[in-house]
C-alpha positions in Angstrom: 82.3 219.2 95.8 80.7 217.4 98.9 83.6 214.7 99.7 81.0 212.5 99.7 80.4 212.7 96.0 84.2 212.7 95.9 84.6 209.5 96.8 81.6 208.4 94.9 83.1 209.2 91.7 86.8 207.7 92.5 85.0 204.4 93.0 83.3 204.3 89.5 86.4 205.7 88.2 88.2 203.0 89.7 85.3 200.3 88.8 85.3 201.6 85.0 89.2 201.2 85.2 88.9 197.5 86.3 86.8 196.7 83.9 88.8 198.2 80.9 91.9 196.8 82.2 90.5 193.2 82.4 89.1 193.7 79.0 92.7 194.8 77.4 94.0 192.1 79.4 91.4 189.4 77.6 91.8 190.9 74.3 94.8 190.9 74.4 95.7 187.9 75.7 92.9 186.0 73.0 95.0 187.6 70.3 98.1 186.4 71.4 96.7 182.7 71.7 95.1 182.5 68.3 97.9 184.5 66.5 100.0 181.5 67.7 98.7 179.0 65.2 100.3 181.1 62.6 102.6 178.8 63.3 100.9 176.3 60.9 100.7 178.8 58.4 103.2 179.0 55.2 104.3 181.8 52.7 105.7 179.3 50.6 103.9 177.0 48.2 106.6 174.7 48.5 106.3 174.1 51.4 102.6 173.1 51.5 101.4 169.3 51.6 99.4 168.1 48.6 95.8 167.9 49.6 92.9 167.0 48.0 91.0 170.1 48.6 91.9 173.7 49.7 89.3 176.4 51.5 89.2 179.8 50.5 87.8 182.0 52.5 85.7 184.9 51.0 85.4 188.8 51.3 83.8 191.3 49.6 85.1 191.9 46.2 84.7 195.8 46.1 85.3 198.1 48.4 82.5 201.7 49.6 83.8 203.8 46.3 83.9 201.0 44.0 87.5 200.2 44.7 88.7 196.6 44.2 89.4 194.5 47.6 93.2 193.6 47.4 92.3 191.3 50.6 89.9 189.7 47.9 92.1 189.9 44.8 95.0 188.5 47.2 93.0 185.9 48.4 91.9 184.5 44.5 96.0 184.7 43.0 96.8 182.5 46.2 94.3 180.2 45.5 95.3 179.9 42.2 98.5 179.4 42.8 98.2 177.0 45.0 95.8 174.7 42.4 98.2 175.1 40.0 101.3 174.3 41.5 99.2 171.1 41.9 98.9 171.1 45.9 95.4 171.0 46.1 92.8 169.3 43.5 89.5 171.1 44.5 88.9 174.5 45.8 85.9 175.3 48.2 85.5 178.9 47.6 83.2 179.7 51.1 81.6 183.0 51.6 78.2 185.0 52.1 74.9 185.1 49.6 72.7 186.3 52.0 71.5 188.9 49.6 70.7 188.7 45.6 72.7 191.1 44.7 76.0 190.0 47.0 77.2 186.6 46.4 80.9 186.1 47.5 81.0 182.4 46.3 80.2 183.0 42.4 82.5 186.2 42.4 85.7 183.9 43.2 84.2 180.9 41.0 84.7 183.3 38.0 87.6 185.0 38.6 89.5 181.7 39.8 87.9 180.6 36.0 90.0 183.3 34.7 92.9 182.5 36.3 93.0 179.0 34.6 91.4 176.8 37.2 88.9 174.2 35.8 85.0 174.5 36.4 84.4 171.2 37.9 87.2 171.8 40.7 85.6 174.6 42.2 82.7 173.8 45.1 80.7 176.9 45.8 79.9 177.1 50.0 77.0 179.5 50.0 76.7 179.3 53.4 79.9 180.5 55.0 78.6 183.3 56.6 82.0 183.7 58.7 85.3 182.4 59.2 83.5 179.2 61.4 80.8 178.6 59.6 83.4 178.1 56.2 85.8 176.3 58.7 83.1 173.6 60.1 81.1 173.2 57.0 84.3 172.8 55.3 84.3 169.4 57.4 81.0 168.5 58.3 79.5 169.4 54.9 82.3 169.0 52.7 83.8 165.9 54.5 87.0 167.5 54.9 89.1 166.6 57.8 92.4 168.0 56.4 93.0 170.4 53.8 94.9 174.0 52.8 93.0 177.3 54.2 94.0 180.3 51.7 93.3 183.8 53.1 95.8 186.1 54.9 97.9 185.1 57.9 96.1 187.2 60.5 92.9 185.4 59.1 95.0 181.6 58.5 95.4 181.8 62.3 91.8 182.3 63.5 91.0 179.9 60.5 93.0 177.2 61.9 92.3 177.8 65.4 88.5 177.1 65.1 89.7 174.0 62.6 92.1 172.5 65.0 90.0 172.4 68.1 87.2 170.6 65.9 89.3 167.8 64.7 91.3 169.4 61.6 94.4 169.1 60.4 94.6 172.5 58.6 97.6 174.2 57.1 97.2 177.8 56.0 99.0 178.9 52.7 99.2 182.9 53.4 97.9 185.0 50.5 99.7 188.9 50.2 98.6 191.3 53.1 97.9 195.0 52.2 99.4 197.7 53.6 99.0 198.6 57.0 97.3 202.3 56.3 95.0 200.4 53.6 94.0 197.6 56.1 94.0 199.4 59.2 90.4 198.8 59.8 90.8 195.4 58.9 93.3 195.0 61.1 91.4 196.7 64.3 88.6 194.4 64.0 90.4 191.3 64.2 91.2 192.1 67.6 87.6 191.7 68.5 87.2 189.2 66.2 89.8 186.9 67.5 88.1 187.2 71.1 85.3 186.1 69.7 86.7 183.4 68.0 88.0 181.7 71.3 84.5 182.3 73.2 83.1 180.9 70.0 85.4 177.8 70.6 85.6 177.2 74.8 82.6 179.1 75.9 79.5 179.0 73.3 80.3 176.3 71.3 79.0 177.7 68.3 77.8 176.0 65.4 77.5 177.1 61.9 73.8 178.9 61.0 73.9 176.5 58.5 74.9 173.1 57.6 72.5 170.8 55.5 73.4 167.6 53.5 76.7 166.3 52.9 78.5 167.5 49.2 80.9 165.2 47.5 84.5 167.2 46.6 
């Protein structure tokens, strides 16, 4: 090979390198920051303040093969737990209907219904299309400026991330993770998802698609 060419080719090399180390670097360095408000996370229900309202945050119910979500059905004994050990009064169940035959809210209305948890204390967001649209809404819709965030603690963190640099006080009361061969996916796009979450936050301040008048909780 011509040297010229050579050396062409260690300089992209080189250029491609940069570029993917600086892009570790950031995603790693995002996940680190918005991992650390785990810190205002709990695994135990004593431990939670009382609240007037708690948020859950939604996921798809089934999984491709029609295999139950245990992120979901995690997700909907926390919440349950958590309204009956009397720590919240209300739950906003927040999660996407974009679709007729998809609708994330109504699927945790009923089976929080079977778990014992009254009609009128469940507020269906049908607009949480993602973790800061639920989040924002949960305050600018809802009129929340405190409140319990139930998911898992990877998820908590982001939650409460977006929550406490718009104004929240948000505690997150961490539902069962799966196991790590089950969620492995999961787990792999939360890396991107949690640099997104800080451009969301310092760089695009980004709003949720939908907001809409206020709803009394």
């Amino acid at each position: 090979m011509h040297p010229f060419h050579l050396k062409k080719y260690k300089t992209m090399f080189l250029i491609v390198l940069a570029v993917f180390c600086v892009l570790a670097a950031t995603i790693a360095t995002c996940n680190i920051l918005v991992s650390s408000y785990g810190v205002y996370t709990r695994d135990s229900i004593d431990s939670l303040p009382e609240v007037h309202a708690a948020l859950v945050l939604g996921t798809s119910k089934w999984l491709p093969g029609g295999r139950e979500n245990l992120y979901y059905l995690n997700r909907i004994e926390a919440a349950a737990e958590v309204y009956h050990a009397g720590k919240c009064r209300k739950l906003v169940v927040s999660g996407d209907n974009r679709k007729n035959n998809y609708n994330e809210p109504l699927l945790m209305q009923e089976d929080l219904l079977r778990r014992g948890v009254k009609q009128e204390d469940i507020i269906c967001d049908f607009a949480g299309l993602r973790t800061l649209d639920s989040v924002i809404r949960f305050k600018k819709v809802f009129g929340q400026n405190s409140g319990i965030v139930i998911s898992q603690k990877f998820h908590n963190s982001r939650a409460i991330y977006v929550g406490r640099h718009n104004g929240m006080s948000l505690v997150g009361y961490n539902a069962a993770d799966v196991s790590r061969y089950s969620g492995i996916k999961t787990k792999l796009r939360e890396l991107f998802s949690k640099l997104f979450c800080v451009l969301d936050v310092h760089i695009l301040d980004t709003q949720p698609r939908h907001l809409g008048d206020p709803v009394q909780v």
